[in-house]
PDB file of N, CA, C and O in Angstrom:
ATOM      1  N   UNK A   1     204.068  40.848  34.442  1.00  0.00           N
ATOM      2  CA  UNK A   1     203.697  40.691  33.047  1.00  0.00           C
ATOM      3  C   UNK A   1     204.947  40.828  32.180  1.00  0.00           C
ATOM      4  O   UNK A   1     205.495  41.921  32.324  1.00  0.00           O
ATOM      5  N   UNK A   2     205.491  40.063  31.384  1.00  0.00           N
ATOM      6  CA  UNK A   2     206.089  39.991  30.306  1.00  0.00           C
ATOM      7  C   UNK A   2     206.148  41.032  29.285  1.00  0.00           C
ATOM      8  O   UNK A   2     205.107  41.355  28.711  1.00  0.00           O
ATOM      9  N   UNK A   3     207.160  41.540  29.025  1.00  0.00           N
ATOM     10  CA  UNK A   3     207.501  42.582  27.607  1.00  0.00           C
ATOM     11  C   UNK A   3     207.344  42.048  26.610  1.00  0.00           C
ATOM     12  O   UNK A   3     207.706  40.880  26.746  1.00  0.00           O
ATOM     13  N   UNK A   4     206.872  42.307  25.294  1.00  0.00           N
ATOM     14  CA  UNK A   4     207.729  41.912  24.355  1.00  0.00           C
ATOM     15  C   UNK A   4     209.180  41.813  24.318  1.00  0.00           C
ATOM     16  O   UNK A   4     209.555  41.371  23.232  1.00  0.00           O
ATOM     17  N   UNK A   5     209.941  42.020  24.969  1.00  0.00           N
ATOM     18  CA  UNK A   5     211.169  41.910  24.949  1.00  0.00           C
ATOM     19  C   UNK A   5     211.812  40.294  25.648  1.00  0.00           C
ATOM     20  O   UNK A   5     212.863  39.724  25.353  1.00  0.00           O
ATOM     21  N   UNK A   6     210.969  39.961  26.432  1.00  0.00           N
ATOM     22  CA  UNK A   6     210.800  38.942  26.653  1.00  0.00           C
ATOM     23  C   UNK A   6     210.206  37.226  26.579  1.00  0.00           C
ATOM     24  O   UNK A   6     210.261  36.225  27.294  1.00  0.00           O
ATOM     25  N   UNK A   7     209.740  37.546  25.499  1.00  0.00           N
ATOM     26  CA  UNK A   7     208.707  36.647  24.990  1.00  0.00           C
ATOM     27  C   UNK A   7     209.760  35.903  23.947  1.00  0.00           C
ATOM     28  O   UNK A   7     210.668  36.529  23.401  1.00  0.00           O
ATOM     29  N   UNK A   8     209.574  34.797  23.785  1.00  0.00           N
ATOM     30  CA  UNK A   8     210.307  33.815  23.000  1.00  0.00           C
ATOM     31  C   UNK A   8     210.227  33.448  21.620  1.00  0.00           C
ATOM     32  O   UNK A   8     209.576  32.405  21.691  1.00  0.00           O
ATOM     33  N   UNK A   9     210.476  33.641  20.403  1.00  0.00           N
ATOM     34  CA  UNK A   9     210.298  34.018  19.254  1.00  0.00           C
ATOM     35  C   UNK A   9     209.418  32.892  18.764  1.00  0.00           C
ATOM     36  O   UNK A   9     209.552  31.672  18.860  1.00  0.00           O
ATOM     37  N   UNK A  10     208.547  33.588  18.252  1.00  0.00           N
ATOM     38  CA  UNK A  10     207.230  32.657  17.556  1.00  0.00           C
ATOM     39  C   UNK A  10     208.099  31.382  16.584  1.00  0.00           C
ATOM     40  O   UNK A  10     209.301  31.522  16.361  1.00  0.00           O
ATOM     41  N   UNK A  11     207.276  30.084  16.027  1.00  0.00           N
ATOM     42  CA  UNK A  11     207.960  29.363  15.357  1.00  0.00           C
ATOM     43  C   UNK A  11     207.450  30.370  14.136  1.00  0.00           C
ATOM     44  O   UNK A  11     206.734  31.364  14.252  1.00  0.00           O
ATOM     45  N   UNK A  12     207.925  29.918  13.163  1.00  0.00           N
ATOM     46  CA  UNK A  12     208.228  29.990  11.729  1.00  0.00           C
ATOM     47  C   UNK A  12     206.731  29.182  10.845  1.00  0.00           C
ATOM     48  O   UNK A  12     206.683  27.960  10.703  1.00  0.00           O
ATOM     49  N   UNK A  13     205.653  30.089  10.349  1.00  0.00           N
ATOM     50  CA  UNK A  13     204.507  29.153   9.884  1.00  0.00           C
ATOM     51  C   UNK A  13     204.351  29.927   8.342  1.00  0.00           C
ATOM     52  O   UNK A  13     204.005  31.094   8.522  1.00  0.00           O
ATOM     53  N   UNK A  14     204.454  29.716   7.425  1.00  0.00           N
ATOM     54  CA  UNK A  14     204.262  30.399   6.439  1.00  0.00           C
ATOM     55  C   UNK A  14     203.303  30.485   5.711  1.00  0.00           C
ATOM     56  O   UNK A  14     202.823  29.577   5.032  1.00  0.00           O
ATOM     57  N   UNK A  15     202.890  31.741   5.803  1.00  0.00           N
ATOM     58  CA  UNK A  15     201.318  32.484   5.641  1.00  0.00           C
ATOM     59  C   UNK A  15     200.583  32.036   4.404  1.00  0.00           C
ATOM     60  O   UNK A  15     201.396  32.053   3.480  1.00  0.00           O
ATOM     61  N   UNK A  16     199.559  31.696   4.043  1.00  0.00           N
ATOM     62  CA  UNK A  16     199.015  31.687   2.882  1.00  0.00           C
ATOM     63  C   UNK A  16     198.402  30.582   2.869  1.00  0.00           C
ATOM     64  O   UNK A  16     198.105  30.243   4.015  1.00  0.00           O
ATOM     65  N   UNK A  17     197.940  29.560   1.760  1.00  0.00           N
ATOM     66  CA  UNK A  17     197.100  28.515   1.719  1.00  0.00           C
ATOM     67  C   UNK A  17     197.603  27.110   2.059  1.00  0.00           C
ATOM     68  O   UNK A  17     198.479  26.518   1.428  1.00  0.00           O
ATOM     69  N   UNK A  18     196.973  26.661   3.087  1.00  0.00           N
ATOM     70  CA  UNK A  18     197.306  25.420   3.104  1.00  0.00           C
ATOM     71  C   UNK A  18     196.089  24.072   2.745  1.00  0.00           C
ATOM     72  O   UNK A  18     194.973  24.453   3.098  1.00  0.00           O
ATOM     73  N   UNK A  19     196.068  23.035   2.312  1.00  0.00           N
ATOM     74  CA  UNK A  19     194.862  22.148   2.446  1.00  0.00           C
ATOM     75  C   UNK A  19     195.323  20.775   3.880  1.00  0.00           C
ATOM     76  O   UNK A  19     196.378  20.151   3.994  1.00  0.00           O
ATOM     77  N   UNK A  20     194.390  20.726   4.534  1.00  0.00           N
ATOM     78  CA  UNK A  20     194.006  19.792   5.400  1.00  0.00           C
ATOM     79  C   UNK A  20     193.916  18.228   4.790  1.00  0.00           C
ATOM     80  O   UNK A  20     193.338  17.921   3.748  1.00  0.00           O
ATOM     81  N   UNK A  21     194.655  17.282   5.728  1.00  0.00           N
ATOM     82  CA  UNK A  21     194.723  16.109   5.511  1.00  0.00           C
ATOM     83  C   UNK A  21     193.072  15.374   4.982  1.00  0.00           C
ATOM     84  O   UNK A  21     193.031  14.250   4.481  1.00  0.00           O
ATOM     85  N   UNK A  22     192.038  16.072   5.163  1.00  0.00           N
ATOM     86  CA  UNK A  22     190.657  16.086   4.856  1.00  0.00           C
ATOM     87  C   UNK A  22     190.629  16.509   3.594  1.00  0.00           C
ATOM     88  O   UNK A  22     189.566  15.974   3.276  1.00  0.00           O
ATOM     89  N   UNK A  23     190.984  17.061   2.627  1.00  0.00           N
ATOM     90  CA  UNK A  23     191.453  17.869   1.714  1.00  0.00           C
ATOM     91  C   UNK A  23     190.724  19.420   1.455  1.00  0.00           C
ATOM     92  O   UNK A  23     190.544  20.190   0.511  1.00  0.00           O
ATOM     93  N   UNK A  24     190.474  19.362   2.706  1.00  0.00           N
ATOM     94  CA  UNK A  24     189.621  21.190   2.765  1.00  0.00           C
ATOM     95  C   UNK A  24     190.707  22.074   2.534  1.00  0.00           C
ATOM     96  O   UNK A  24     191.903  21.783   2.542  1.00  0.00           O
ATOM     97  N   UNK A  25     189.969  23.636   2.243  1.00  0.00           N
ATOM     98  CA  UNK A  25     191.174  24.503   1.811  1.00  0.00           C
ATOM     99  C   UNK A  25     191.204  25.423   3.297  1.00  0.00           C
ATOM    100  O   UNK A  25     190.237  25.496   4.055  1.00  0.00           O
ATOM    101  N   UNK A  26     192.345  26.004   3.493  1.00  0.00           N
ATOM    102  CA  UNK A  26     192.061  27.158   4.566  1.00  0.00           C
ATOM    103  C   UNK A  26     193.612  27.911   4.654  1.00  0.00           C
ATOM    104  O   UNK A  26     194.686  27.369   4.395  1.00  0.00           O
ATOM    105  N   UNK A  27     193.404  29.224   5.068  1.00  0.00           N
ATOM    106  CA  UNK A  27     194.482  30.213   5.342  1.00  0.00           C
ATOM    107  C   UNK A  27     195.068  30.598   6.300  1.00  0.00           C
ATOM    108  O   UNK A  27     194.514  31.181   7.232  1.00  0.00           O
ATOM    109  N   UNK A  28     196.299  30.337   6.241  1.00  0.00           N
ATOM    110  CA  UNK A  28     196.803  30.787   7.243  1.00  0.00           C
ATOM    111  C   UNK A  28     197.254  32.718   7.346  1.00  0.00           C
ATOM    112  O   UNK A  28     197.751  33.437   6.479  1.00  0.00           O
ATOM    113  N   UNK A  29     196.837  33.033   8.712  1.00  0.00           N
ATOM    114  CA  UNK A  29     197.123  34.627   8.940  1.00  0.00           C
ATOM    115  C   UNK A  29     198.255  35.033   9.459  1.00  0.00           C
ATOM    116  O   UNK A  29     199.065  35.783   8.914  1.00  0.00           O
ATOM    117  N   UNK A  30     198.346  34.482  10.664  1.00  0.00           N
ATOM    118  CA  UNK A  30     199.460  34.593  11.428  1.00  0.00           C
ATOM    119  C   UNK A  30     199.701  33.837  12.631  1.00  0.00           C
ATOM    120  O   UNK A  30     198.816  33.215  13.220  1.00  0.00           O
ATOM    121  N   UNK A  31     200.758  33.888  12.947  1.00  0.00           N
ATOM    122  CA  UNK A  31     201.528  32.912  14.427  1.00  0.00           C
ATOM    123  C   UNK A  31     200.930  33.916  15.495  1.00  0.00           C
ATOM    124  O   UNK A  31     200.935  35.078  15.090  1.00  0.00           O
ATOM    125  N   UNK A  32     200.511  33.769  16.528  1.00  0.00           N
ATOM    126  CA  UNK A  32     200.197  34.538  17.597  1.00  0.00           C
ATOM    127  C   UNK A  32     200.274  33.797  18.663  1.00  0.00           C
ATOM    128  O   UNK A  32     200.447  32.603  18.418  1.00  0.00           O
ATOM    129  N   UNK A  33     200.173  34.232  20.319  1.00  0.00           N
ATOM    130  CA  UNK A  33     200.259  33.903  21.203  1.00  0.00           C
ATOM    131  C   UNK A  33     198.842  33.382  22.236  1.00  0.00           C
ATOM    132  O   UNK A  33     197.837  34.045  21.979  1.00  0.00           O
ATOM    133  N   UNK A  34     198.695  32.580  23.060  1.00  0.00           N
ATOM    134  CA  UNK A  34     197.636  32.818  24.129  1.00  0.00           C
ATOM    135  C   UNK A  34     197.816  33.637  24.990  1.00  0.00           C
ATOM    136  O   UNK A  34     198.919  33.665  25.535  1.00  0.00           O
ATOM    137  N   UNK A  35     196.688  34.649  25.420  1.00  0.00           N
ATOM    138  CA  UNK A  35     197.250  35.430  26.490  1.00  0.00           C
ATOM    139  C   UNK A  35     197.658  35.167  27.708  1.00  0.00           C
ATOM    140  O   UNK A  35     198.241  35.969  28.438  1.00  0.00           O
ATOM    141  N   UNK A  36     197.221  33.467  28.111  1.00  0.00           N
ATOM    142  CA  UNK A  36     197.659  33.373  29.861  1.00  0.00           C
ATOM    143  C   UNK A  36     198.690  32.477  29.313  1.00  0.00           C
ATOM    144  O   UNK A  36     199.167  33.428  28.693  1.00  0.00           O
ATOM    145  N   UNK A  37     199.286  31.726  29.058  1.00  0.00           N
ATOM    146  CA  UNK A  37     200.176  30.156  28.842  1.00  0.00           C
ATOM    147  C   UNK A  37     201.341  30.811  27.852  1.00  0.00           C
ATOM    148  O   UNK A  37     202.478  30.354  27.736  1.00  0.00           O
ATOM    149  N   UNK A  38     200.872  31.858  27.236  1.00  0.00           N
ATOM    150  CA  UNK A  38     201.962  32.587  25.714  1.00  0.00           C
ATOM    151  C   UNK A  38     202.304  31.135  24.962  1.00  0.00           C
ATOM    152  O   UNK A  38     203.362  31.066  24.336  1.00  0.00           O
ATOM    153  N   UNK A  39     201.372  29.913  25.023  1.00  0.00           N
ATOM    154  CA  UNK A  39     201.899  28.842  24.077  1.00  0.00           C
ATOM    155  C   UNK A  39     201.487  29.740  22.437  1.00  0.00           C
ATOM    156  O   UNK A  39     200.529  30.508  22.347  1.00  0.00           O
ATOM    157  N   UNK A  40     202.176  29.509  21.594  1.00  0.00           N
ATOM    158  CA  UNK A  40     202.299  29.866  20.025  1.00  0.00           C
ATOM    159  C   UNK A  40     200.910  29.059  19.427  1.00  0.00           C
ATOM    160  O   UNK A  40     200.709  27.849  19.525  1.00  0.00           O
ATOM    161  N   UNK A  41     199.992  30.083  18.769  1.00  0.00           N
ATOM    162  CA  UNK A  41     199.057  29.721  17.774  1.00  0.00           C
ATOM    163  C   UNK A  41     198.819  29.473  17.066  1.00  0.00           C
ATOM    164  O   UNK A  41     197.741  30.065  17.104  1.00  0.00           O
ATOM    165  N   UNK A  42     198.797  28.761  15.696  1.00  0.00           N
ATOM    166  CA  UNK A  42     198.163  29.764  14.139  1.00  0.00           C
ATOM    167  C   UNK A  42     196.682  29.943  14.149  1.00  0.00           C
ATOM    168  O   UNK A  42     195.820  29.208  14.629  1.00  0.00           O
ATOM    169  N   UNK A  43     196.583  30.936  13.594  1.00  0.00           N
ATOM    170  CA  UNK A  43     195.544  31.578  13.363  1.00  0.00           C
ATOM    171  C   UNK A  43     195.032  30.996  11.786  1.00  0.00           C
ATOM    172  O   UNK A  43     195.831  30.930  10.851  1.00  0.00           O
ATOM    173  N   UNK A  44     193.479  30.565  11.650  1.00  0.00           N
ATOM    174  CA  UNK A  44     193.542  30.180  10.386  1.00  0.00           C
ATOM    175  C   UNK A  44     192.484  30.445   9.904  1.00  0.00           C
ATOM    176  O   UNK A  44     191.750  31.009  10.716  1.00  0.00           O
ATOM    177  N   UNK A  45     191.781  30.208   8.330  1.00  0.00           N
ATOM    178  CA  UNK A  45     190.687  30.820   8.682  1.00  0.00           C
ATOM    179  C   UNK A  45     190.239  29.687   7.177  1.00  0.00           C
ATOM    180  O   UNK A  45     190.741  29.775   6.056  1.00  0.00           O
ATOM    181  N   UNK A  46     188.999  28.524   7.703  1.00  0.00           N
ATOM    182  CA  UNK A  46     188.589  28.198   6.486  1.00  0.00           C
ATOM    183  C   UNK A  46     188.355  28.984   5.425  1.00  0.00           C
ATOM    184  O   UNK A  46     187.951  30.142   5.535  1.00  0.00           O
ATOM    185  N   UNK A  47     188.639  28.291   4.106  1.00  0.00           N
ATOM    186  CA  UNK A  47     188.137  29.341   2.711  1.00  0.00           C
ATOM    187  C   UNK A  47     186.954  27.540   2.129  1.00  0.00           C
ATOM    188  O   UNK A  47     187.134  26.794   1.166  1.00  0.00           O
ATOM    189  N   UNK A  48     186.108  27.497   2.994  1.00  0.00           N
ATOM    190  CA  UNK A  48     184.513  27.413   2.721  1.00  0.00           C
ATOM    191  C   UNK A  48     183.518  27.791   3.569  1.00  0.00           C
ATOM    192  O   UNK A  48     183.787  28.571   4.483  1.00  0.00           O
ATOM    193  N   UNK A  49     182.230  27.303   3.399  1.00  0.00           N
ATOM    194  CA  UNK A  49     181.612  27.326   4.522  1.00  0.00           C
ATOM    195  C   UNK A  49     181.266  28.926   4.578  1.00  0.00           C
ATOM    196  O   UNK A  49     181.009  29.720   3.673  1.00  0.00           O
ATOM    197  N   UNK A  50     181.375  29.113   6.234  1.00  0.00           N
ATOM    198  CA  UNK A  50     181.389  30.389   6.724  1.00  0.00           C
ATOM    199  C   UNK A  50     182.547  30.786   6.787  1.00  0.00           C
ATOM    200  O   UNK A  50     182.639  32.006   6.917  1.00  0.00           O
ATOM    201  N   UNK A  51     183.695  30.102   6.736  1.00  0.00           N
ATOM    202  CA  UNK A  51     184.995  30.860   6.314  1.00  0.00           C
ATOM    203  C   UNK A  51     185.486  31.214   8.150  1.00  0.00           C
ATOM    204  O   UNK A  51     186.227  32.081   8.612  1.00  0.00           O
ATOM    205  N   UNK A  52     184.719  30.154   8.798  1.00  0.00           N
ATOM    206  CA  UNK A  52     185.039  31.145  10.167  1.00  0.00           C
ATOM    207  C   UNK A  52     186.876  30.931  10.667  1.00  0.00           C
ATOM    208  O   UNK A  52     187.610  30.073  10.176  1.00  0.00           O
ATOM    209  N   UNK A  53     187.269  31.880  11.665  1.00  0.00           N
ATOM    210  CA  UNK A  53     188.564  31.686  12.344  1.00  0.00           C
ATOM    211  C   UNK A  53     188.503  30.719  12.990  1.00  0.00           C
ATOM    212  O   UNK A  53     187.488  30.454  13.633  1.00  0.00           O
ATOM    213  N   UNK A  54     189.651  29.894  12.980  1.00  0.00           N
ATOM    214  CA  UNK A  54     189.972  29.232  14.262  1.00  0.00           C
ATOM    215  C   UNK A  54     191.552  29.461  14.732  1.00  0.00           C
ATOM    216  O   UNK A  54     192.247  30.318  14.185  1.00  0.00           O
ATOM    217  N   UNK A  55     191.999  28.693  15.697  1.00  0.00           N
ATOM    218  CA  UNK A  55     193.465  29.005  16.592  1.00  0.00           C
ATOM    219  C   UNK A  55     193.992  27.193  16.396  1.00  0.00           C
ATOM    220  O   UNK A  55     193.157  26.334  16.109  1.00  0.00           O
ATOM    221  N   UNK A  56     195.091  26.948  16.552  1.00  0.00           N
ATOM    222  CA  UNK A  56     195.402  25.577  17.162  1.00  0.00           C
ATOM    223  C   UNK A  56     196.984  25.918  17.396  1.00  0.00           C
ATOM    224  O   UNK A  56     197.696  26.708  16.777  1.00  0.00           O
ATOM    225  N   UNK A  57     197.320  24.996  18.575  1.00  0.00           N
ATOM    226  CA  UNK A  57     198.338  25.017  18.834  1.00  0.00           C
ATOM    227  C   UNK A  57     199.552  24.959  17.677  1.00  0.00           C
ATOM    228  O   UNK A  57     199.571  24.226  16.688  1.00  0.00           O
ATOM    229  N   UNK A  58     200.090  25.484  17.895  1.00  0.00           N
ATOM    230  CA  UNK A  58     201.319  25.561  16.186  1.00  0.00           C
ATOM    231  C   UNK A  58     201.824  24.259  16.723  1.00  0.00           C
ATOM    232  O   UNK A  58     202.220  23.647  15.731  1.00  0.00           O
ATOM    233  N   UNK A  59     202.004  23.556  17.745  1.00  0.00           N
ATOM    234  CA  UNK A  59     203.100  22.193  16.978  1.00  0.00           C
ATOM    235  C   UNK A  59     201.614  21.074  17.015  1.00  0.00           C
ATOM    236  O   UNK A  59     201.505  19.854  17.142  1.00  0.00           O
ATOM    237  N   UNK A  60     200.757  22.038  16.859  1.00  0.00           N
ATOM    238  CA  UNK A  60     199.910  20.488  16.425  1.00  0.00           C
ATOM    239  C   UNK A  60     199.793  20.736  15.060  1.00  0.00           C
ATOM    240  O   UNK A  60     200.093  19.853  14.257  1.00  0.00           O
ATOM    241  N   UNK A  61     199.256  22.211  14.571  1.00  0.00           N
ATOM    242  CA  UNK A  61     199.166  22.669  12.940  1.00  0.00           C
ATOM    243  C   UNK A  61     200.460  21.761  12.427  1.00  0.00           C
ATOM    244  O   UNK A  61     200.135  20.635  12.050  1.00  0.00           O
ATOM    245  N   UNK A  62     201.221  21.929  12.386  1.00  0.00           N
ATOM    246  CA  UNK A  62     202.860  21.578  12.231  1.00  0.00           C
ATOM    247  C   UNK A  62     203.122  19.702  12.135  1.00  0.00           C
ATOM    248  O   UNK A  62     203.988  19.094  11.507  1.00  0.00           O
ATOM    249  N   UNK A  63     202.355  19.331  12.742  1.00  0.00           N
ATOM    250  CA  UNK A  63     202.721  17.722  12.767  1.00  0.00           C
ATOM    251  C   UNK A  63     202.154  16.987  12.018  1.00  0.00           C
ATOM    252  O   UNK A  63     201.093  17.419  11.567  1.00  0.00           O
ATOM    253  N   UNK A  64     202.475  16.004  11.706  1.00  0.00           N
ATOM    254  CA  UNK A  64     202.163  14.374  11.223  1.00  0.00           C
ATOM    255  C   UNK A  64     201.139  14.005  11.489  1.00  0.00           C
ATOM    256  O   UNK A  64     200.917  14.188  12.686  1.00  0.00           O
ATOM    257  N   UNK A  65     200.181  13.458  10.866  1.00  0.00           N
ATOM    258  CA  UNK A  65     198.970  12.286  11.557  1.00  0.00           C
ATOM    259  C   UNK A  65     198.942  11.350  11.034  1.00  0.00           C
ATOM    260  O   UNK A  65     198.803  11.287   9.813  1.00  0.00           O
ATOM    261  N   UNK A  66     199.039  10.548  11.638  1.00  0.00           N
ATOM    262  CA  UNK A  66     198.758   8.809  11.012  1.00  0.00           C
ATOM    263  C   UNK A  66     197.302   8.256  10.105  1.00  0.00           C
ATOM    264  O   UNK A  66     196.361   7.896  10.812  1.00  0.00           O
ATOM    265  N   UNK A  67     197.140   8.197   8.768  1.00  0.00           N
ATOM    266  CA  UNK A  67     195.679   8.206   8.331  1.00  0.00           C
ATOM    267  C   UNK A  67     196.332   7.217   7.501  1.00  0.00           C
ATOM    268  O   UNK A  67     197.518   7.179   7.176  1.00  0.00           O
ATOM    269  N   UNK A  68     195.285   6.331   7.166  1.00  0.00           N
ATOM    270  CA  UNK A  68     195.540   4.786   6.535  1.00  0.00           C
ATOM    271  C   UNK A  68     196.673   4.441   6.105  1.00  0.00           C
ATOM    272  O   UNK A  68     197.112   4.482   4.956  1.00  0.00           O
ATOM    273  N   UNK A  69     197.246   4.024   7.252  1.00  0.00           N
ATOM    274  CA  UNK A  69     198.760   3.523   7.071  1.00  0.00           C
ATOM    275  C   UNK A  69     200.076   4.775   6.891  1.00  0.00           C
ATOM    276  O   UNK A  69     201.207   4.294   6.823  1.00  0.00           O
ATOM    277  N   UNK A  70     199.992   6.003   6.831  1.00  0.00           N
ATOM    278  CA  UNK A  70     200.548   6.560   6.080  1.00  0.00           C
ATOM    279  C   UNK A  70     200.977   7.949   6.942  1.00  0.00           C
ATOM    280  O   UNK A  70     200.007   8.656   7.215  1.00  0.00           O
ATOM    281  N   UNK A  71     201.751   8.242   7.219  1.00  0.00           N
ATOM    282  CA  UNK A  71     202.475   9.482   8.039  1.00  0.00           C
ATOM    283  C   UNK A  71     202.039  10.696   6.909  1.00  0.00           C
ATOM    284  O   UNK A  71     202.595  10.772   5.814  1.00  0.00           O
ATOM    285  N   UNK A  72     200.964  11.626   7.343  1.00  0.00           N
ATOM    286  CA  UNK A  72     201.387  12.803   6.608  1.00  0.00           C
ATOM    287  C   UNK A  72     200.693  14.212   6.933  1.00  0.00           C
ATOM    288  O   UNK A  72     199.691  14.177   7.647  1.00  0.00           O
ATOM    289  N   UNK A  73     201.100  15.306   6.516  1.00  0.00           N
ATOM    290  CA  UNK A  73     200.934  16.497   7.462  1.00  0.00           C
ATOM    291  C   UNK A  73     199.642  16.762   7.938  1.00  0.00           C
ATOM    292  O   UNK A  73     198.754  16.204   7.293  1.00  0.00           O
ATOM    293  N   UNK A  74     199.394  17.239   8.588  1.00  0.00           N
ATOM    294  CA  UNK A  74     197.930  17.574   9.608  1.00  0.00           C
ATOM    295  C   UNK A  74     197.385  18.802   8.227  1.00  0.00           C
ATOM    296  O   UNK A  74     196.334  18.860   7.589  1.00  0.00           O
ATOM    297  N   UNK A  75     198.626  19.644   8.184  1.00  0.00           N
ATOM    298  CA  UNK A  75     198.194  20.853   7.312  1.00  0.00           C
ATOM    299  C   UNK A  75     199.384  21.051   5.856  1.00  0.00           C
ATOM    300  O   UNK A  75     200.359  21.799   5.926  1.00  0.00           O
ATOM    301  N   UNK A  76     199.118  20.406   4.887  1.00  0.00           N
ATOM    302  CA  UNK A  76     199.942  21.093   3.760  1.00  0.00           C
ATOM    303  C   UNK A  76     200.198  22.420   3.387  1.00  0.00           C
ATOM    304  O   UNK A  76     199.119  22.991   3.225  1.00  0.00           O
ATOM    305  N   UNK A  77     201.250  23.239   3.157  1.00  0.00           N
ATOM    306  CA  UNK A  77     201.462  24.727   2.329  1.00  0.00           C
ATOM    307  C   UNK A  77     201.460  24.091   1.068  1.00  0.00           C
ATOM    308  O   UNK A  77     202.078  23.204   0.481  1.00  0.00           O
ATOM    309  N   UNK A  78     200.143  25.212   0.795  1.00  0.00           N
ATOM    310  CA  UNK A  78     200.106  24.818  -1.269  1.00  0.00           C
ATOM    311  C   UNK A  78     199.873  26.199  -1.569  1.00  0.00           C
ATOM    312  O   UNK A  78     198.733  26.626  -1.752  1.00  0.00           O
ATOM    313  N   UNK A  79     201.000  26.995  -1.636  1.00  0.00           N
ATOM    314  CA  UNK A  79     201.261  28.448  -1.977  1.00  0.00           C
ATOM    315  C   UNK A  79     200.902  28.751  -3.586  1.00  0.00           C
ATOM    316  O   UNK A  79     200.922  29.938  -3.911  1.00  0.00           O
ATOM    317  N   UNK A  80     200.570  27.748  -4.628  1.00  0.00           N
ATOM    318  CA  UNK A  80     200.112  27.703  -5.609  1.00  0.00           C
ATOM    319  C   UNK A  80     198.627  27.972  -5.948  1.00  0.00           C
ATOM    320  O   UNK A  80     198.153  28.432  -6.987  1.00  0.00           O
ATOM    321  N   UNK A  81     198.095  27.626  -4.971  1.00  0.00           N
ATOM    322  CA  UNK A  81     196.617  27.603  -4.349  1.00  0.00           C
ATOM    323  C   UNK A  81     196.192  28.900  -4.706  1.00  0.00           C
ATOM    324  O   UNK A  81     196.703  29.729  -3.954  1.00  0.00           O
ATOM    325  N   UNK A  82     195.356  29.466  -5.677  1.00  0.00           N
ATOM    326  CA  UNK A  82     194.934  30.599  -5.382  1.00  0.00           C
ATOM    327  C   UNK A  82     193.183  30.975  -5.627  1.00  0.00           C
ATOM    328  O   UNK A  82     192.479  30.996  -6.637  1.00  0.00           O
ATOM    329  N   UNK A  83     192.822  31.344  -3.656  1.00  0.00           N
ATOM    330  CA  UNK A  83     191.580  32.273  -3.941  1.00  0.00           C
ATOM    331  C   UNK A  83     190.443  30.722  -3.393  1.00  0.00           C
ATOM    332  O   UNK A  83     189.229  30.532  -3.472  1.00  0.00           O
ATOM    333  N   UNK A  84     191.456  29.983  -2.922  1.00  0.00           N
ATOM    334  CA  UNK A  84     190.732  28.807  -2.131  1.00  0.00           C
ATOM    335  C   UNK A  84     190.360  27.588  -3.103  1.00  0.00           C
ATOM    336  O   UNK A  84     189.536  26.721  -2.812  1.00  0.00           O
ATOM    337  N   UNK A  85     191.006  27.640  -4.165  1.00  0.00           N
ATOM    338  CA  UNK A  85     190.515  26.328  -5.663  1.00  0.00           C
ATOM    339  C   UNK A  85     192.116  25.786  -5.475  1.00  0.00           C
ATOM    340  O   UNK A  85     193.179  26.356  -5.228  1.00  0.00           O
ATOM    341  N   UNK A  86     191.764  24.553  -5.695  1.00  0.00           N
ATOM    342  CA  UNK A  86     193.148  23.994  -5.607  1.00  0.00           C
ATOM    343  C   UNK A  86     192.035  22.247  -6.340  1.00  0.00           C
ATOM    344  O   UNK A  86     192.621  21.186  -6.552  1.00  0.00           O
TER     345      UNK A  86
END
């Protein structure tokens, strides 16, 4: 089993509100790990609905999607965002 001392430094995801290429709102908590693979997480948590958690791989949170013609982020930071109204 692996130390923390050994584990490979999380990417860089910066905490707080982002909106979805869908234009839903949701929060980010923190970068975390899987426990068997240690691939890097974010942790996120819709702000509608039931507000429930979810996980996704950080270089998928992190990437591009192709939506009508047009390259653009899977997840925006809109740190202006406050309290889930944007």
């Amino acid at each position: 089993m692996a130390s923390d001392d050994d584990l490979p430094p999380l990417p860089h995801v910066p905490l707080g509100r982002y909106e979805h290429y869908k234009q839903l709102p949701y929060e980010v908590l923190g970068v975390v790990r899987h426990s068997e693979t240690l691939e890097p997480l974010v942790l996120y948590r819709a702000l509608y609905g039931q507000q429930g958690l979810w996980v996704r791989p950080a270089a998928m949170f992190c990437e591009t999607v192709h939506i009508n013609g047009q390259d653009v982020p899977r997840f925006r930071h809109c740190p202006d965002l406050a309290n889930g109204q944007g």
